[in-house]
C-alpha positions in Angstrom: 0.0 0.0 0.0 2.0 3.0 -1.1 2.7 5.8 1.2 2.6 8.2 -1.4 5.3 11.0 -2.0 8.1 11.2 -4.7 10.9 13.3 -5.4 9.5 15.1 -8.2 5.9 15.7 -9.1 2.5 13.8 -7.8 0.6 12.5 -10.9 -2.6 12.9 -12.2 -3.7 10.3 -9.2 -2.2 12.4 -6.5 -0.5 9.3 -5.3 3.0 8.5 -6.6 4.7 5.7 -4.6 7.6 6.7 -1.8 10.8 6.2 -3.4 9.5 5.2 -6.6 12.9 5.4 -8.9 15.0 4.1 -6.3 12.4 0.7 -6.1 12.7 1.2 -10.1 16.4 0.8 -9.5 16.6 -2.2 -7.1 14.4 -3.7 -9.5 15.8 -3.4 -12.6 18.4 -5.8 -12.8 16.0 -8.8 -11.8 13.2 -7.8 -13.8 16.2 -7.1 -17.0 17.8 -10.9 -16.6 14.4 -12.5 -16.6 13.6 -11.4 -20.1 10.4 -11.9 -21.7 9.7 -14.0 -18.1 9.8 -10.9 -16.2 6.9 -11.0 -13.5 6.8 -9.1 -10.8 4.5 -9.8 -7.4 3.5 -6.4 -5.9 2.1 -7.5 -2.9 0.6 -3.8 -1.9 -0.9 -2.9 -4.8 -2.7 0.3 -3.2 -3.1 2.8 -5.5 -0.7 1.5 -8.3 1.4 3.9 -8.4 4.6 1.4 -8.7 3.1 -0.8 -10.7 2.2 1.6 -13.7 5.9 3.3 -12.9 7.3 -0.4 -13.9 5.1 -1.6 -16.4 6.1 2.0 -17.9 9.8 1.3 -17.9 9.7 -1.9 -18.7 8.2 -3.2 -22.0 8.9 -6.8 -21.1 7.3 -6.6 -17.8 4.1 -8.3 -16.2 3.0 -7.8 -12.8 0.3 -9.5 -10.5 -1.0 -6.5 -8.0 -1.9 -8.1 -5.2 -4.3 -5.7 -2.4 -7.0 -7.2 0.3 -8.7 -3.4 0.3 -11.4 -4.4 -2.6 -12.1 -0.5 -3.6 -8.1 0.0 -4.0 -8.0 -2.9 -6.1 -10.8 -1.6 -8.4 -9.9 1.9 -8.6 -6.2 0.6 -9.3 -7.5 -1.9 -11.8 -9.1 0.3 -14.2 -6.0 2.8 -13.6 -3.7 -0.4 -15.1 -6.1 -1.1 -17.7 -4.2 0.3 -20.8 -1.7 -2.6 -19.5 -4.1 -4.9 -20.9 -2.9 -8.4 -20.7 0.3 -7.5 -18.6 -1.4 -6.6 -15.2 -3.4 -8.8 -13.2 -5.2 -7.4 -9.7 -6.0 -9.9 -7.1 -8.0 -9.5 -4.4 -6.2 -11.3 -1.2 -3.8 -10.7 1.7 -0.3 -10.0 0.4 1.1 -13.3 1.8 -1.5 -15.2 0.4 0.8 -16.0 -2.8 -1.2 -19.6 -3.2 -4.2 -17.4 -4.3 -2.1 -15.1 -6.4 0.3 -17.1 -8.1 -0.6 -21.0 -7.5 -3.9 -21.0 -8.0 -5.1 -18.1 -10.5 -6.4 -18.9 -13.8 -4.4 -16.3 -15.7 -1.4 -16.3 -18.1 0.8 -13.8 -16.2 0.2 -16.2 -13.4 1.0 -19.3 -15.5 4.2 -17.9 -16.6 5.2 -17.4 -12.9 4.4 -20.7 -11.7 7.0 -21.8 -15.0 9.8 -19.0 -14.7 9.5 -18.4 -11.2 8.9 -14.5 -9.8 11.6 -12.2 -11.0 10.7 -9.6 -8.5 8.6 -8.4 -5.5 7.5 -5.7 -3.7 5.9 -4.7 -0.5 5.2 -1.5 0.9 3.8 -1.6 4.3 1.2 -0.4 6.6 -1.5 1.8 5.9 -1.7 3.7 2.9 -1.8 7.5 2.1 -5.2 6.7 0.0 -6.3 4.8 3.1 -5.9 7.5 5.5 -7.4 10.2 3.2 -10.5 8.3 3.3 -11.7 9.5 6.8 -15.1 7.3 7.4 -12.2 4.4 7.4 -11.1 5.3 11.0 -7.1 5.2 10.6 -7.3 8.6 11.1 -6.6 10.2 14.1 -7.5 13.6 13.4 -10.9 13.1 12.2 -13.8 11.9 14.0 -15.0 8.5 11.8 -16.2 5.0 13.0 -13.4 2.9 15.0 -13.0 0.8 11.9 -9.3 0.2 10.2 -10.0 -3.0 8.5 -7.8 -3.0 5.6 -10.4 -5.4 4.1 -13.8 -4.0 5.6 -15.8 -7.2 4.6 -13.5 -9.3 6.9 -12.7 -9.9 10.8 -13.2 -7.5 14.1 -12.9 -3.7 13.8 -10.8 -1.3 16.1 -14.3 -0.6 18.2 -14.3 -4.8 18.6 -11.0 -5.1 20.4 -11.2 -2.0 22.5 -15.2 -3.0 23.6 -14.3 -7.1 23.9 -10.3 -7.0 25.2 -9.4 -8.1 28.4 -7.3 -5.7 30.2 -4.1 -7.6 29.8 -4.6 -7.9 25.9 -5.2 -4.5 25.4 -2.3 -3.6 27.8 -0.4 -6.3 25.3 -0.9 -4.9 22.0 -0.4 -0.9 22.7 2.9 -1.7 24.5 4.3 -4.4 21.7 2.6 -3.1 18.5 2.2 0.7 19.4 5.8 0.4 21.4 2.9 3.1 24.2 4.8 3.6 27.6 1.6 4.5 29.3 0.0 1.1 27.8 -1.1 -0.3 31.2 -2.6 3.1 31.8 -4.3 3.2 28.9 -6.0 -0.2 29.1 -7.7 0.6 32.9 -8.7 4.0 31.0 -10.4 2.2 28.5 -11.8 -0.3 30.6 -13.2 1.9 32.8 -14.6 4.0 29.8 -16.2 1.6 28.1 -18.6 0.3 31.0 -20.2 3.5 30.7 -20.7 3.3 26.9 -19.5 1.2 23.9 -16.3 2.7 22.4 -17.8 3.4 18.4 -15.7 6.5 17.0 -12.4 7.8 17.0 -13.0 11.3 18.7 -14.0 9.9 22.1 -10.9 7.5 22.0 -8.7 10.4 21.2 -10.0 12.7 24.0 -9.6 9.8 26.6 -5.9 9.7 25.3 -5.3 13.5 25.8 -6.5 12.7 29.4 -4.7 9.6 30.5 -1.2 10.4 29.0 0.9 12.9 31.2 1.2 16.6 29.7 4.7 16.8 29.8 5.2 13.5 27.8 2.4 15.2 25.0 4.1 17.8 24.8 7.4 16.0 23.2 6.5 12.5 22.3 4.6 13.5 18.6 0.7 13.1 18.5 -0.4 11.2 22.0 -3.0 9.1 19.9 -0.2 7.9 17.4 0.7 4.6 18.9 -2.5 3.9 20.1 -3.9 3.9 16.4 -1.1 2.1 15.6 -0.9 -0.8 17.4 -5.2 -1.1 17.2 -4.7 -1.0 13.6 -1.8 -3.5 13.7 -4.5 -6.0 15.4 -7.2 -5.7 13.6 -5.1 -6.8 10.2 -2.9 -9.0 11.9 -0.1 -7.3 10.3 2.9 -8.5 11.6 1.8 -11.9 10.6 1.3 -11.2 7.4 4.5 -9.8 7.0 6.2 -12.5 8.8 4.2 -15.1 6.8 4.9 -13.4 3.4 8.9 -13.5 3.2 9.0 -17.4 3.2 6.2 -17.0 0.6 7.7 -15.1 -1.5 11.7 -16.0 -1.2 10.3 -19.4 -2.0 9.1 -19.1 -5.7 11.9 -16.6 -6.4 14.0 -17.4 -9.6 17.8 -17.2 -9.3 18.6 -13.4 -9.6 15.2 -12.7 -8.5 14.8 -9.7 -5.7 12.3 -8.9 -3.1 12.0 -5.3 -1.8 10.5 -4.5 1.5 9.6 -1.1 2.7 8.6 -0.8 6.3 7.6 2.6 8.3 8.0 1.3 11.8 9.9 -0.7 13.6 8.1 -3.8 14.2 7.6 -4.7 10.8 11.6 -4.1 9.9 13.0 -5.8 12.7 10.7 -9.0 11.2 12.2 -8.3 7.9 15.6 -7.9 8.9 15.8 -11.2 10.9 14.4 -13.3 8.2 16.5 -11.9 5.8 19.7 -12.6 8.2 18.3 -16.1 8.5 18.3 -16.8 5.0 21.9 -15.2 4.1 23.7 -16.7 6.5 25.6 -20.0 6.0 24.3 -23.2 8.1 27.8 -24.4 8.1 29.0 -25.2 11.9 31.3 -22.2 12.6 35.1 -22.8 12.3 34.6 -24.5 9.3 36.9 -23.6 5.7 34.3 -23.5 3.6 30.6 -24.2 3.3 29.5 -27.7 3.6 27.5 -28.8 0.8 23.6 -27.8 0.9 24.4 -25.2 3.8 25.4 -22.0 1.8 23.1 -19.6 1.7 20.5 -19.4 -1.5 20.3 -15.4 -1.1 22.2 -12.4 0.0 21.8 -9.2 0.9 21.3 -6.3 -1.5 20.9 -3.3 0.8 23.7 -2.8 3.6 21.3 -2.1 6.5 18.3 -0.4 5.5 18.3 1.9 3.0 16.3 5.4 4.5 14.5 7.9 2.0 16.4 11.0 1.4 16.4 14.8 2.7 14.5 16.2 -0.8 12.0 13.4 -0.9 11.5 13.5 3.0 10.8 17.4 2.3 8.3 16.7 -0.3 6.2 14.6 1.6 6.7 13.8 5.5 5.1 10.5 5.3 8.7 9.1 3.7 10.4 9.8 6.5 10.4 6.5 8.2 10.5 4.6 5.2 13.1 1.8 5.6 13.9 -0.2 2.8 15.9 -4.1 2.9 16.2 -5.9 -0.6 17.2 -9.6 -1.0 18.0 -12.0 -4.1 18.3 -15.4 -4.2 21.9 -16.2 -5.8 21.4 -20.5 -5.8 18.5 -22.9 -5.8 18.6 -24.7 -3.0 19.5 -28.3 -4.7 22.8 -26.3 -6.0 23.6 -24.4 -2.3 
């Protein structure tokens, strides 16, 4: 889902993708050695904006756009359409590749189930399109319905968990997924609040937050509704499983030379990414060892050194880059020839 900003001018969609030449870039070589088999997964399709850049740039090119917000995926859809047969948009959870690639009756599909996926994308969390549509609820600054259901014909919504959660699990998720010192605090507020009346809109949330966090840490610690929001919405979409759940997927019908690019905007999701990635670079060789015992080298390696950060200028043009951190792998072996 693209948190949308570039380094130059916003399109006639008003969304162009964070770092959109620089994903170009980490691209290009994969999508170049495939060939005519050049497929690329883009796993948060949101408003298209780096699927149209690629199909653009590259004539050989198919991609399967992949979103579980149905109303992105339409409006993205008929923006693709003078891609005709190269773009394919399916409506799933971006690590459910089985639907995507395995399954779907579709010749872009076929040819990745034969040549293997010569690239993929994810860009994390909640997109700019998302937030801009206020009755969604992942807004804090806007009184809407507790909602944030990526996918609002599926699963609990943010007025669920804070109405139904114990004390302990609410404590849980704002101090692990909203990283919320006051997270305890919070939770007895809540609790308390909602025996007078069911939480249903963002506004009274947001006004118990003002109360219960302590003026001198609102006055330096950014919005005081910030982590809250985030770690509700986190829940509700059971994001960090789908992240964790979609690097296996996707690393795993790779072709040799193929590349995966993952944008996260907060910690959580990066510090999944980064582990799996050390996992899968690193040599199972007992250490000590000369060399690499045969079937323990690693099938991938790292293309990023760290995580690659978005820069001053395109920070400037659109603050919601700013925590952008980007980690690209490619798989270098099979793993019969590792």
């Amino acid at each position: 889902m693209a948190h949308s900003t570039d380094t130059h001018l916003t399109d006639h969609h008003g969304h162009v993708p964070v770092l959109r030449d620089r994903v170009t870039e980490l691209l290009a070589p994969a999508i170049t050695s495939a060939g005519d088999d050049a497929v690329v997964v883009d796993g948060t399709l949101g408003a298209g904006g780096h699927t149209e850049h690629l199909l653009r740039t590259f004539g050989n090119l198919k991609v399967i756009g992949i979103d579980r917000d149905q109303a992105s995926l339409a409006n993205a859809t008929k923006r693709l359409a003078p891609f005709a047969e190269r773009f394919i948009g399916v409506y799933a959870r971006f690590d459910d590749l089985v639907t995507a690639v395995d399954t779907l009756d579709h010749p872009v599909a076929g040819l990745a189930r034969r040549a293997g996926i010569a690239g993929a994308l994810y860009d994390l969390g909640v997109s700019s399109m998302q937030l801009d549509q206020l009755d969604r609820g992942f807004a804090y600054r806007a009184d809407a319905p507790l909602d944030m259901r990526m996918d609002p014909t599926q699963g609990p919504t943010a007025a669920d968990v804070l109405n139904t959660y114990s004390h302990g699990d609410l404590a849980r998720i704002l101090k692990t997924y909203g990283e919320e010192r006051f997270a305890g605090k919070i939770a007895s507020a809540i609790v308390a609040e909602r025996r007078k009346e069911p939480f249903s809109t963002s506004h009274r949330l947001v006004e118990l937050l003002y109360a219960t966090i302590p003026a001198a840490t609102r006055r330096t610690g950014g919005h005081p509704a910030k982590r809250t929001f985030q770690a509700l919405r986190v829940e509700v979409n059971r994001e960090l499983e789908s992240v964790e759940a979609s690097i296996p997927a996707i690393t795993s019908r790779l072709r040799v030379g193929g590349r995966a690019v993952y944008m996260s905007y907060q910690s959580l999701e990066d510090k999944i990414v980064k582990s799996a990635f050390k996992e899968l670079t690193t040599s199972t060789t007992p250490p000590g060892l000369p060399m690499d015992l045969p079937g323990t080298a690693p099938a991938f390696r790292l293309v990023t050194r760290g995580a690659e950060r978005a820069s001053e200028a395109e920070i400037e043009q659109n603050p919601r880059a700013n925590p952008v951190r980007v980690r690209v792998i490619e798989r270098i072996a099979t793993n019969e020839e590792n």
